[in-house]
KEKE-3310 file (N, C-alpha, C; in steps of 0.2 Angstrom, whole numbers, plus 5000, padded with zeros to 4 digits):
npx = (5759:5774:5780:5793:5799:5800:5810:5819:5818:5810:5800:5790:5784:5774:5768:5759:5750:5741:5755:5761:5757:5770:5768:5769:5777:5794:5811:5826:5839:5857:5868:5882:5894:5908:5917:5926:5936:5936:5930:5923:5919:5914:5901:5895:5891:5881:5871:5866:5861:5852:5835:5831:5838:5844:5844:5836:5821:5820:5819:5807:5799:5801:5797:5800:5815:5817:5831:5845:5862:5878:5892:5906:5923:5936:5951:5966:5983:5986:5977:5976:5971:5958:5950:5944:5932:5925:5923:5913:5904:5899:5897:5882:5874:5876:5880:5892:5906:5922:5937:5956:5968:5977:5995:5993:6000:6006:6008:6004:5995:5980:5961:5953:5943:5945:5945:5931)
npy = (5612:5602:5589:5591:5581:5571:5564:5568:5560:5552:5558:5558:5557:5549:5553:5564:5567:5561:5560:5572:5572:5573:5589:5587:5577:5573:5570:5571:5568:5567:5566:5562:5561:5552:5555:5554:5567:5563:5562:5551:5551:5563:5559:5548:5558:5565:5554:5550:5562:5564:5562:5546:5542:5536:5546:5556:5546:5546:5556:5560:5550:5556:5569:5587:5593:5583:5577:5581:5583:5580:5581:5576:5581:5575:5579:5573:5579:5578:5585:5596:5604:5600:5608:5619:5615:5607:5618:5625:5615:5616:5628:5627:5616:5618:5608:5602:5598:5603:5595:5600:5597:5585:5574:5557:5545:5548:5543:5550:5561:5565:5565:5570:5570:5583:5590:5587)
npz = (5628:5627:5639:5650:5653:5646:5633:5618:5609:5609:5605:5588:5571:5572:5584:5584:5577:5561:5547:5536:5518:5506:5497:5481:5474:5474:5467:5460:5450:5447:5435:5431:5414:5411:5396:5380:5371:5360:5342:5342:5355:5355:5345:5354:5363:5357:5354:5365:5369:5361:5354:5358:5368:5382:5392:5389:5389:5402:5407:5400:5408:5422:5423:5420:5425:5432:5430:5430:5419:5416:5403:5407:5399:5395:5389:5381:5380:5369:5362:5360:5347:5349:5356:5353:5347:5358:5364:5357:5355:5369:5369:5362:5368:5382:5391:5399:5406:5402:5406:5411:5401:5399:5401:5399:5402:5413:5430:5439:5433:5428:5429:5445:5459:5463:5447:5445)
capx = (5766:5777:5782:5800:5802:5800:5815:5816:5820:5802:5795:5790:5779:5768:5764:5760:5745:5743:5759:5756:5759:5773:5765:5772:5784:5800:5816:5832:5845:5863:5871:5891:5893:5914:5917:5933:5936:5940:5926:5919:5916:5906:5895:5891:5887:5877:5866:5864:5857:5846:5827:5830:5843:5842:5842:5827:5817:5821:5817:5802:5797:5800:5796:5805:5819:5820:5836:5850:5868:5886:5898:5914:5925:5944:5955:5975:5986:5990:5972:5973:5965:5949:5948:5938:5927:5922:5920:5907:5898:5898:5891:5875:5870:5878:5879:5899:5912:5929:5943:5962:5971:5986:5998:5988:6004:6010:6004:6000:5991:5972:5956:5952:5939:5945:5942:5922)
capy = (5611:5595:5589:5593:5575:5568:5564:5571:5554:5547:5560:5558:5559:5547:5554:5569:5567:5558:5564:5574:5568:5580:5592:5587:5571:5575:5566:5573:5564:5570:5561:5564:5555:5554:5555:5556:5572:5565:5562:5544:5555:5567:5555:5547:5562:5565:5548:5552:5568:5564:5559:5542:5544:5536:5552:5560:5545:5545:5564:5561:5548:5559:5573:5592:5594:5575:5573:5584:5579:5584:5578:5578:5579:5573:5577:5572:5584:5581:5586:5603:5608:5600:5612:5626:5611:5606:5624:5625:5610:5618:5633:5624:5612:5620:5603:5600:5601:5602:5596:5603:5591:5578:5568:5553:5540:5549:5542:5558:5564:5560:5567:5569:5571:5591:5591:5586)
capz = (5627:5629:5646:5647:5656:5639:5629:5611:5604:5610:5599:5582:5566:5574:5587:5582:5572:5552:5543:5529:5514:5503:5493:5477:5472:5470:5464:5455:5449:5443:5430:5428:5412:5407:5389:5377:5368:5349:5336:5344:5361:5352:5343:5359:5367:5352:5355:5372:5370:5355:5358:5357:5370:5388:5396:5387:5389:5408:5408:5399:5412:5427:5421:5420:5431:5435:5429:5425:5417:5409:5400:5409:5394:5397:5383:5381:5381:5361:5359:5360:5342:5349:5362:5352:5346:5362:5367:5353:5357:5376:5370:5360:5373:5389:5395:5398:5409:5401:5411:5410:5396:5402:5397:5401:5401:5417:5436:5443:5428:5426:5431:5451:5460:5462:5440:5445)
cpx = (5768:5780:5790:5804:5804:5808:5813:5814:5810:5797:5795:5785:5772:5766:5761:5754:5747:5750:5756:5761:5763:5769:5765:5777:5787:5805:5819:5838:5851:5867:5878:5892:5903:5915:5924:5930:5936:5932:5921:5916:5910:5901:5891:5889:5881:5869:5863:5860:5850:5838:5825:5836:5839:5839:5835:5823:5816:5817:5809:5794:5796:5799:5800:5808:5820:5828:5842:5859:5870:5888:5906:5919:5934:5948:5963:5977:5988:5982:5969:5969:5958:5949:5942:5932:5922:5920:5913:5902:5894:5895:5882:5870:5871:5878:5889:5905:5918:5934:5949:5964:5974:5988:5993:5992:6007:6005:6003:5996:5984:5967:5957:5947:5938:5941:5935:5923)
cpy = (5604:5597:5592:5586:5572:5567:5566:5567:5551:5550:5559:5559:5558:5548:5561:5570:5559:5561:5565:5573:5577:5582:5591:5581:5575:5568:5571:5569:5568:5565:5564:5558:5557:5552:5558:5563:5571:5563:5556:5549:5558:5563:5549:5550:5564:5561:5551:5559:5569:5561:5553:5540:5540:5540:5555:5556:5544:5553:5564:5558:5551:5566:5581:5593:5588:5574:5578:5580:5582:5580:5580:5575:5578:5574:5578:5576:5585:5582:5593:5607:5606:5604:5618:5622:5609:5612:5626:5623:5612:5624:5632:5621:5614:5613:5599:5601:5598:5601:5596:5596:5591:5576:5560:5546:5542:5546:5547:5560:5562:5565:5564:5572:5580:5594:5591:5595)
cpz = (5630:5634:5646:5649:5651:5633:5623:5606:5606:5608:5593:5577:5570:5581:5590:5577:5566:5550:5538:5523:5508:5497:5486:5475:5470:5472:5459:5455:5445:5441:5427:5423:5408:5401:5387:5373:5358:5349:5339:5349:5358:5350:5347:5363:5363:5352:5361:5374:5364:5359:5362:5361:5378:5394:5395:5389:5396:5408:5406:5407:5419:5427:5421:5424:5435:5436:5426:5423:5412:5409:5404:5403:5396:5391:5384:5378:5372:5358:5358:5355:5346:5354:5360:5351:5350:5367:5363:5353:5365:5373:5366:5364:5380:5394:5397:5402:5404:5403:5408:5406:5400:5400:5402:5404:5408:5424:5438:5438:5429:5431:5441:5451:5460:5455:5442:5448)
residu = (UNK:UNK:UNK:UNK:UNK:UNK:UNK:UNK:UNK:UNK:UNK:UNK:UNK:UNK:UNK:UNK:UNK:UNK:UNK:UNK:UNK:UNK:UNK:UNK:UNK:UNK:UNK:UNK:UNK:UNK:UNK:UNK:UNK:UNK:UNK:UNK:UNK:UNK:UNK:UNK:UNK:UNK:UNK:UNK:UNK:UNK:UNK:UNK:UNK:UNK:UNK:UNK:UNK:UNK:UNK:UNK:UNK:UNK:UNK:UNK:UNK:UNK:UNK:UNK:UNK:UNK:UNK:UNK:UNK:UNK:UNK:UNK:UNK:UNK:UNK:UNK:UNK:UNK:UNK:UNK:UNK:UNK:UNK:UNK:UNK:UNK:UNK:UNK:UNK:UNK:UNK:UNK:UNK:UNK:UNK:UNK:UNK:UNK:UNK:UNK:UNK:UNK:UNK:UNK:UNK:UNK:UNK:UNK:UNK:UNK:UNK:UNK:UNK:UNK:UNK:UNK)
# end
């Protein structure tokens, strides 16, 4: 057993043995990527989720569970037909947060950190 004279601070890996090396690499990264709700949004969500997509080729590099990531979709308050649209799109890929519309023109209005 350790002396108890010993501070805690002047113990450590090394000296303690070799440390051992972790079982497994790991790395995860979480990618909040903010995106508009009209037609252009979608077709760059679209890119980005296709093969030839930043993300995939990142996922493929690190391999499964490297790398997860939504869409934090933001849409103006005169957007409300696309709302079932992007509940659509949320139910195919499951990749999406949709946050409450706004007037966008107002200074209190707008995405907070609460929305993430």
């Amino acid at each position: 057993l350790l002396d108890k004279t010993v501070p805690p601070w002047h113990i450590g890996h090394d000296t303690c043995g070799p440390p051992t090396a972790p079982p497994v690499p790991f790395a995860q990264v979480m990618v909040v990527i903010l995106s508009s709700a009209d037609q252009q949004g979608k077709s760059f969500r679209s890119v980005l989720r296709g093969s030839r997509g930043w993300m995939n080729r990142f996922l493929q590099l690190g391999g499964v569970g490297s790398l997860r990531w939504t869409f934090a979709v933001y849409p103006r308050s005169d957007q409300g037909t696309l709302h079932v649209d992007l509940e659509e799109e949320n139910d195919l890929h499951k990749d999406m947060l949709i946050l409450p519309a706004s007037d966008r023109t107002s200074r209190t209005a707008g995405p907070t950190t609460d929305h993430l």
